[in-house]
C-alpha positions in Angstrom: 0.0 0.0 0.0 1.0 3.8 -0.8 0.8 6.6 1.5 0.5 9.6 0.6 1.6 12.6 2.0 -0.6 16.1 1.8 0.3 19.7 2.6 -2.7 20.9 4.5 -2.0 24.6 3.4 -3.0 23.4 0.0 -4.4 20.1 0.5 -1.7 19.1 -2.7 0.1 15.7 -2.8 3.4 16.3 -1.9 4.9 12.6 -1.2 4.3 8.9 -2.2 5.4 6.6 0.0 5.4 3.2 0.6 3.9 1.6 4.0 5.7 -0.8 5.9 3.6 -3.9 7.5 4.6 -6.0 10.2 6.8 -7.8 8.0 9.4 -4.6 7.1 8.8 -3.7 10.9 10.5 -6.8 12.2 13.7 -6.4 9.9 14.0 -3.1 11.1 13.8 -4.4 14.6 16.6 -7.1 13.8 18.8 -4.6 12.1 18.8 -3.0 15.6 19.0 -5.7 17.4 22.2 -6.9 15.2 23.5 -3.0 15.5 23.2 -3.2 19.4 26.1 -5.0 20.4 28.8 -2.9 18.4 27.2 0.7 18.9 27.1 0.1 23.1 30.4 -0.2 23.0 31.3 3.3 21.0 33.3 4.7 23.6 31.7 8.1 25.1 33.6 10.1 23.6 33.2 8.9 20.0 29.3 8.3 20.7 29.7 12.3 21.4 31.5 13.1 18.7 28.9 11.8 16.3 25.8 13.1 18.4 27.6 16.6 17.6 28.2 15.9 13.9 24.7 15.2 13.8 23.6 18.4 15.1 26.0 20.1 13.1 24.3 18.6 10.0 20.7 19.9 11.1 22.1 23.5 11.7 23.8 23.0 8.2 20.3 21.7 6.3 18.3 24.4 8.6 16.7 25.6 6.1 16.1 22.7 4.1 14.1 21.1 7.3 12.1 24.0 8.2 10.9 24.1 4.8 9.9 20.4 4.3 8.8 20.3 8.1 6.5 23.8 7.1 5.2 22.2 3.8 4.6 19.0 6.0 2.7 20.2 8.5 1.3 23.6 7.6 3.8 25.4 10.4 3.9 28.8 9.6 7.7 29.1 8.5 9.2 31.0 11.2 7.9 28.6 13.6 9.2 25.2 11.4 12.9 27.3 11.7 12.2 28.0 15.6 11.5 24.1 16.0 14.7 23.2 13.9 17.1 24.8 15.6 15.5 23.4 18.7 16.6 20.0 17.1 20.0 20.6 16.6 20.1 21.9 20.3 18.7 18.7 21.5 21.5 16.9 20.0 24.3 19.5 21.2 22.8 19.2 24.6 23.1 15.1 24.5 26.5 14.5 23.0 27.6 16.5 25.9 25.3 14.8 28.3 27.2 11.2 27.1 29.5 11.2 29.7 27.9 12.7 32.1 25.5 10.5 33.3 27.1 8.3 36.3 26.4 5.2 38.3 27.5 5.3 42.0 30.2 4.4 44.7 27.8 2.8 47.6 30.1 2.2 51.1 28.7 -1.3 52.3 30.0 -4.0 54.5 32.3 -6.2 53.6 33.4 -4.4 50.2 32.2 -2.0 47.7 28.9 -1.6 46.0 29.1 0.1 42.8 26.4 0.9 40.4 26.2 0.9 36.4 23.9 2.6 33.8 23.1 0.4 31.3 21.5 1.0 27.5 18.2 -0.8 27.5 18.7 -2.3 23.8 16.7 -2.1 20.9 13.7 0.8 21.7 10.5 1.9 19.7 10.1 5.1 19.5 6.1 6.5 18.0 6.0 10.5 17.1 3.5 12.5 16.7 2.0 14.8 13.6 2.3 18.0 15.5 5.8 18.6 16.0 7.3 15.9 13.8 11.3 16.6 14.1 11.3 18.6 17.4 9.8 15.5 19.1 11.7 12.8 17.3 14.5 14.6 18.5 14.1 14.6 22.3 13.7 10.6 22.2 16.6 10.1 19.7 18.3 12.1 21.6 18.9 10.7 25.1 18.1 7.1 23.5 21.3 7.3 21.3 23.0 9.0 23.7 23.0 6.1 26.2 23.9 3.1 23.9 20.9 2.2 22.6 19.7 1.3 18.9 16.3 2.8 17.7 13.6 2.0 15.3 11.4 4.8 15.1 7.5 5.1 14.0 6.9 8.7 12.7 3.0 9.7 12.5 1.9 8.3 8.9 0.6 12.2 8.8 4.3 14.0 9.1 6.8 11.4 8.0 9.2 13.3 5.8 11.7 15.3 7.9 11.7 12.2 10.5 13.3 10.2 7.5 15.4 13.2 6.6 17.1 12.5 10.1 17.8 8.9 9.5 19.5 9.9 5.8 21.8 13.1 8.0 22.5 10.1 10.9 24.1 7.9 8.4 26.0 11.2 6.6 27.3 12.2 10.7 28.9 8.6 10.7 26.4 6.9 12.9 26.5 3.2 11.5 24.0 1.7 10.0 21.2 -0.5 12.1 21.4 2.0 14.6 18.5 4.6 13.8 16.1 3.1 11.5 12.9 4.9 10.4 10.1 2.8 9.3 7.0 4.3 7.9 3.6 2.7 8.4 0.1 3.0 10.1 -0.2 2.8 13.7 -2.7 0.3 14.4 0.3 -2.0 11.8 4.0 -0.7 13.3 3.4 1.0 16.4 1.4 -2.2 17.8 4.1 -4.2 17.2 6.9 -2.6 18.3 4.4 -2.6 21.3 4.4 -6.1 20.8 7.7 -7.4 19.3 10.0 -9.1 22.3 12.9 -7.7 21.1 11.6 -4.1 21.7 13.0 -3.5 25.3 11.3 0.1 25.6 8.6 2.4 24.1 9.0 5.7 23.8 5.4 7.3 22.7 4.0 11.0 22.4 0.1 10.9 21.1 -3.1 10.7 22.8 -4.1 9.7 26.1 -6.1 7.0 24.3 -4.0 5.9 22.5 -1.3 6.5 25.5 -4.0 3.0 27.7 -3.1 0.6 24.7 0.0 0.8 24.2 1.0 0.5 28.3 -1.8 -2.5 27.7 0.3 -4.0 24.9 3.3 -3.4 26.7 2.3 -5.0 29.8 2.7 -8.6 27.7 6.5 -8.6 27.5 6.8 -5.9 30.5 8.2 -3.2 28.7 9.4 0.1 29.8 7.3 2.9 28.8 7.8 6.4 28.7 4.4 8.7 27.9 3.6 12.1 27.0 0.0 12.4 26.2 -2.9 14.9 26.3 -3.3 18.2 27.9 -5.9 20.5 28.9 -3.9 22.9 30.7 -4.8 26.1 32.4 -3.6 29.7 32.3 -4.4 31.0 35.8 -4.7 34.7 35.5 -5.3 36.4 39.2 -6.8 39.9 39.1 -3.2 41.6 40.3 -1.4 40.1 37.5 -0.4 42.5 34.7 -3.4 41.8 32.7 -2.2 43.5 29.8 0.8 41.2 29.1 -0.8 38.4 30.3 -3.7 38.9 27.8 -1.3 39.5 24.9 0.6 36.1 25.4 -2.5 34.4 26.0 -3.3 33.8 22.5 0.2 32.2 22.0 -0.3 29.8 24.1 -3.7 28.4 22.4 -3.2 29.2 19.0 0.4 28.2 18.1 1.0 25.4 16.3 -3.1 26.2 15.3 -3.6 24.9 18.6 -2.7 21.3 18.0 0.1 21.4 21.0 -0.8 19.2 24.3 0.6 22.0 25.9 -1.9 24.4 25.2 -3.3 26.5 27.7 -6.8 26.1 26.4 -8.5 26.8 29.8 -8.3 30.3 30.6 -9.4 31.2 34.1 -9.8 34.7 35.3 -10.8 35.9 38.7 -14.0 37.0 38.3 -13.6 40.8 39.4 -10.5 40.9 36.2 -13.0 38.6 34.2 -14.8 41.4 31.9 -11.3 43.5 31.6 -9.2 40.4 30.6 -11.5 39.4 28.3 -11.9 42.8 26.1 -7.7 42.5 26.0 -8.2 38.6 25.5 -10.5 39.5 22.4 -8.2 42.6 21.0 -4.8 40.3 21.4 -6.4 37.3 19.6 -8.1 39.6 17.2 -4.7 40.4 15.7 -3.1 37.0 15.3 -2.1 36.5 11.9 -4.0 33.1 10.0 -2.6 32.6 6.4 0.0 31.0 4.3 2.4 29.2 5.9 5.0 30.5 3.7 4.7 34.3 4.6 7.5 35.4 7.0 4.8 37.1 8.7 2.3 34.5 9.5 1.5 33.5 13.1 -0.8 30.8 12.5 -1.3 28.3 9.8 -3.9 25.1 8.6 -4.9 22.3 11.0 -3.3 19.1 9.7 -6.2 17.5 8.0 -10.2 18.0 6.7 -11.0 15.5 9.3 -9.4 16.8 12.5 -11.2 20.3 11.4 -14.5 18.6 11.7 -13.4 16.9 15.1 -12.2 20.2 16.1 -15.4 22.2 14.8 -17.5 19.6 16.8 -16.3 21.3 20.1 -18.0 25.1 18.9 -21.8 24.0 20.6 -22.6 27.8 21.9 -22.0 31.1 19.9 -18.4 32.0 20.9 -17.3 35.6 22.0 -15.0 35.6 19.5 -14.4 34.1 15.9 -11.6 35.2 13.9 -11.3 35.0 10.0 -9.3 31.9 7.9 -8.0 32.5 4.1 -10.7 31.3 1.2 -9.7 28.6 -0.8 -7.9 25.5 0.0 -6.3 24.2 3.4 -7.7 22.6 6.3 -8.3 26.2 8.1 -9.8 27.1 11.5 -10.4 30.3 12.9 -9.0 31.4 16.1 -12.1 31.0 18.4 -12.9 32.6 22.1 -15.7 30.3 23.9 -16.9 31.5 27.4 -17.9 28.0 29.3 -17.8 26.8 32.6 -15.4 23.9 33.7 -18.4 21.1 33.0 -18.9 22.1 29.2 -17.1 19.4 26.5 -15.0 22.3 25.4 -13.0 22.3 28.9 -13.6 19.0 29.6 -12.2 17.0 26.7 -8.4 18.2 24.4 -10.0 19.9 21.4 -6.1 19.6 19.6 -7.6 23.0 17.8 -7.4 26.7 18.4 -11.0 26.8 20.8 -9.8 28.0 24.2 -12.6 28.0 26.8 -12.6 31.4 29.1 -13.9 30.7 32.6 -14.1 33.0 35.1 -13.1 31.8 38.9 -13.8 33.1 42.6 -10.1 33.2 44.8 -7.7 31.1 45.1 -8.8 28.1 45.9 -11.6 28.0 43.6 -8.8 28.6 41.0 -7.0 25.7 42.0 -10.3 23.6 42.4 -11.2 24.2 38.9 -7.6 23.5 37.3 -7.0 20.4 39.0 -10.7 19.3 37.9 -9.3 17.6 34.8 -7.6 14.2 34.1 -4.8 15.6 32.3 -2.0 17.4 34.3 0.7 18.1 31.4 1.6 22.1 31.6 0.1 25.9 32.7 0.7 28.8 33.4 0.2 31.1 36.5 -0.1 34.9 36.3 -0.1 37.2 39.9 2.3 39.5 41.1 2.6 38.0 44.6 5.3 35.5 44.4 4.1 33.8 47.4 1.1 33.6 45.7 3.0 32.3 42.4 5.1 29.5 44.6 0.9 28.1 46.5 -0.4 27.7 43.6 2.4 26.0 41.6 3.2 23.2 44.5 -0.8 23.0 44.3 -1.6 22.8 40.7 -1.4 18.4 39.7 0.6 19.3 36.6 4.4 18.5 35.7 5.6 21.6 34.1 4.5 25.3 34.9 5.1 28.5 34.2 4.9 32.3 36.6 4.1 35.0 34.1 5.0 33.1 31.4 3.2 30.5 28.7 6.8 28.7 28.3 6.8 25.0 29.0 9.7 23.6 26.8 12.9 24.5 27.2 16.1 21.6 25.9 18.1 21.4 29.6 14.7 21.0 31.7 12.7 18.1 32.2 9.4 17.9 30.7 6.2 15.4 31.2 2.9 15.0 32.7 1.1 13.8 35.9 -2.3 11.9 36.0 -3.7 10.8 32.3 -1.0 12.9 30.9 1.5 10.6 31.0 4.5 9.6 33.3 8.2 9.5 32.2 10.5 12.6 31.8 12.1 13.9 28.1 14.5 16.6 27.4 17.2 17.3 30.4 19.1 15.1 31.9 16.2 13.2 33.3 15.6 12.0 30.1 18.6 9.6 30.3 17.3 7.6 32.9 14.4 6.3 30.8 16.9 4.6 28.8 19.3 3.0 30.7 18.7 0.7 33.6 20.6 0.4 37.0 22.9 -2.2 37.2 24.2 -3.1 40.8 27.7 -5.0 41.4 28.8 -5.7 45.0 32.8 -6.3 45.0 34.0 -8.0 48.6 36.7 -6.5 50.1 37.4 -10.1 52.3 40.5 -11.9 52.9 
C-alpha cells in the first residue's frame, strides 16, 4: 500500500510513500538488534563526537528542514525554523550529556557496592504529527545517547523530515542499524513494536487514548514505557497580575502550532472581578493573530493538519463564541481562532480539542482557581499569572501538573525536564532526566574479604 503525504495549506500531494507492515517492521527491529552489540560499545567520547556531527548537519540543512517540516505540517515558517534549531540543540545538549551520566560508589559491609547505567537495547520510539522533528529529536536524543539502537514510527501524517534524520544520521557517521525509520500505520508498526520481544522500551508521544493501549500492549512482555500524552492545561490569570501582558501572550499559548500542541493553555481562568477586563484584552490580542499561508515570514498561525481533524475540532464550537476570527478562502484545512466563554463542566473544557478553541472561565479566589484547574484528568503544563510571588510558589506546588510556568506561557525548554502527571503521561524527556528512561541500573557488589 502507498501513503501519501498532503500539505494541508493546500491540500496538494506532496509525497508517495510506501507503507511498511509487520513484515518490514520486524527487519528493522533485527537490524537493531544486530547494531546493538557494536554501537554500546562506542566509547563516550566517539558516541559524542557523532551526536555533535549530527547536530551540526541539522544546523547545516536548517533551512532545508524548516521548509519540508512547514510544507509538512502547515507550520507557519518562522515557527518550522524555531523548531529546527530546537533540534540541533537537542542533539548538542546530549552528545555533551554522554558522559555525564554516572552510576555510583555505595560504602557497604564487607566491600564495595558500585552501580552501572546500562542501554536498554533495541527501543521503539512513536511521534507524533504535530511537531514531527522537534519530538523525534528529544527521544533520539537521550536514546542514542546512552547506547541504545532505535527504530522509530513517525506519524503516517508528518513522516518526511523524520526520515530526513535517518538519511543526515548515516552522513554524521552513525553506523548503520542504529536509527532506523520505518513508515507505516499505527494500528500496523506501532502495535508491534508494542508487541515485538525484542523491543526493550517504548518511547510514545500521542493521545491519552492511544497512550491506555499501548502500556496495555506493553504489559505482555513488561516493557518500559515512557508517555507524554494529552493536555488541557490552564492559564491561571489572578486579578493583580499585569493583565495587559498576560492577555497579549494568552493567544500564543492556544493558538500556536493552530492549537494542535498538548501543551496548550486552552483553559483560561480569570478571577472574576478581572474577568470582563481580561477578556476585552483577551478578544483585542487574539483579534490580531495573523491566519494565512504558511509560507509568509509574517504568518503566526497556519492550517490544521487534515479536513477531518477540522471537523473533530469544529464539533467542540456547541454555543456562539465571544469571538471568531477569520481563515483565508480557498484551499487548506483552516480554522479560525475561536474565544468560547464556558464553565469547567462544558465538552470544550472538559475534553483536548487539539484546535485553536480556548474556553474562558471565570473563577472566585484562590482556591476555587486551584479547584477548577486540577478538575481535569490531564495534568501536562500551565501557566500562572499574579504579582505576589508567594502567591505564584501556592499555587504551583498545588496545581497536579508536571511543568508550569509564573508570568509566562513557556513550557519547553532543551536542559529541563518535561512530562505530565495523571492521564498525561508519566516518564521525563528533554534534560538530563531524560537519560534515565533509557538505561537501567545495574548493581555489582565487590568483597573486600580476605
Amino acid at each position: 500500500m502507498t501513503l501519501i503525504v498532503r500539505n494541508p495549506a493546500t491540500e496538494e500531494a506532496i509525497a508517495e510513500l510506501a507503507q511498511a507492515g509487520v513484515e518490514e517492521t520486524d527487519a528493522a527491529v533485527a537490524r537493531a538488534r544486530a547494531a546493538f552489540p557494536a554501537w554500546r560499545a562506542v566509547s563516550p567520547a566517539d558516541r559524542a563526537r557523532l551526536l555533535r556531527r549530527l547536530a551540526t548537519l541539522v544546523e547545516e540543512r536548517h533551512e532545508e528542514l524548516s521548509r519540508l517540516e512547514s510544507r509538512n505540517a502547515g507550520k507557519p515558517i518562522s515557527g518550522a525554523r524555531g523548531e529546527v534549531g530546537m533540534v540541533a540543540q537537542v542533539f548538542h545538549f546530549y552528545a555533551g550529556a554522554v558522559d555525564k551520566h554516572y552510576g555510583e560508589t555505595i560504602p557497604v559491609a564487607g566491600g564495595v557496592d558500585v552501580t552501572f547505567r546500562e542501554p536498554l537495547g533495541v527501543v521503539g520510539l512513536i511521534t507524533p504529527w504535530n511537531f514531527p522533528l522537534n519530538i523525534a529529536s528529544w527521544k533520539v536524543g537521550p536514546a542514542l545517547a546512552t547506547g541504545n539502537t532505535i527504530v522509530i514510527k513517525p506519524a503516517e501524517l508528518t513522516p518526511l523530515t523524520t526520515m530526513r534524520l535517518g538519511e543526515l544520521a548515516l552522513e554524521a557517521g552513525i553506523p548503520e542499524g542504529v536509527l532506523n525509520v520505518v513508515v507505516g500505520k499505527g494500528s500496523v508498526v506501532g502495535q508491534r513494536l508494542v508487541e515485538h520481544p525484542d523491543v526493550a522500551k517504548i518511547g510514545f508521544t500521542g493521545s491519552t487514548e492511544v497512550g491506555q493501549r499501548v502500556m496495555q500492549g506493553a504489559a505482555a512482555t513488561i516493557k518500559r514505557v515512557t508517555l507524554e500524552l494529552g493536555g488541557k492545561s490552564a492559564n491561571v490569570v489572578f486579578a493583580d497580575a499585569d493583565l495587559e501582558r498576560a492577555a497579549a501572550s494568552a493567544p500564543y499559548s492556544v493558538f500556536d502550532n493552530a492549537g494542535q500542541d498538548c501543551c496548550a493553555r486552552s483553559r483560561i481562568l480569570v478571577e472574576r472581578s478581572a474577568y470582563d477586563r481580561f477578556l476585552e484584552l483577551l478578544v483585542d490580542a487574539t483579534r490580531k493573530v495573523k491566519v494565512g499561508d504558511p509560507e509568509d515570514e509574517s504568518t503566526e498561525m497556519g492550517p490544521l493538519i487534515s479536513a477531518a481533524h477540522r471537523e473533530t475540532v469544529a464539533s467542540f464550537v456547541e454555543r456562539e463564541p465571544v469571538f471568531r476570527g477569520e481563515t483565508p478562502d480557498g484551499p487548506g484545512y483552516w480554522f479560525p481562532c475561536t474565544l468560547v466563554e464556558a464553565g469547567n463542566d462544558d465538552r470544550v473544557a472538559r475534553e483536548e480539542v487539539f484546535g485553536p478553541v480556548a474556553a474562558v472561565i471565570p473563577f472566585d479566589d484562590e482556591a476555587d482557581a486551584i479547584r477548577i484547574a486540577n478538575d481535569t484528568p490531564y495534568g501536562l503544563s500551565g501557566s500562572i499569572w499574579t504579582r505576589d510571588g508567594a502567591r505564584s510558589l501556592r499555587v504551583a506546588r498545588a496545581l497536579e501538573s508536571g511543568v508550569l510556568s509564573v508570568n509566562s506561557n513557556s513550557s519547553v525548554r532543551v536542559h529541563t525536564p518535561f512530562g505530565g502527571m495523571k492521564q498525561s503521561g508519566f516518564g521525563r524527556e528533554l534534560g538530563m532526566a531524560a537519560l534515565e528512561g533509557y538505561t537501567d541500573i545495574k548493581n555489582v557488589f565487590i568483597s573486600t574479604e580476605g
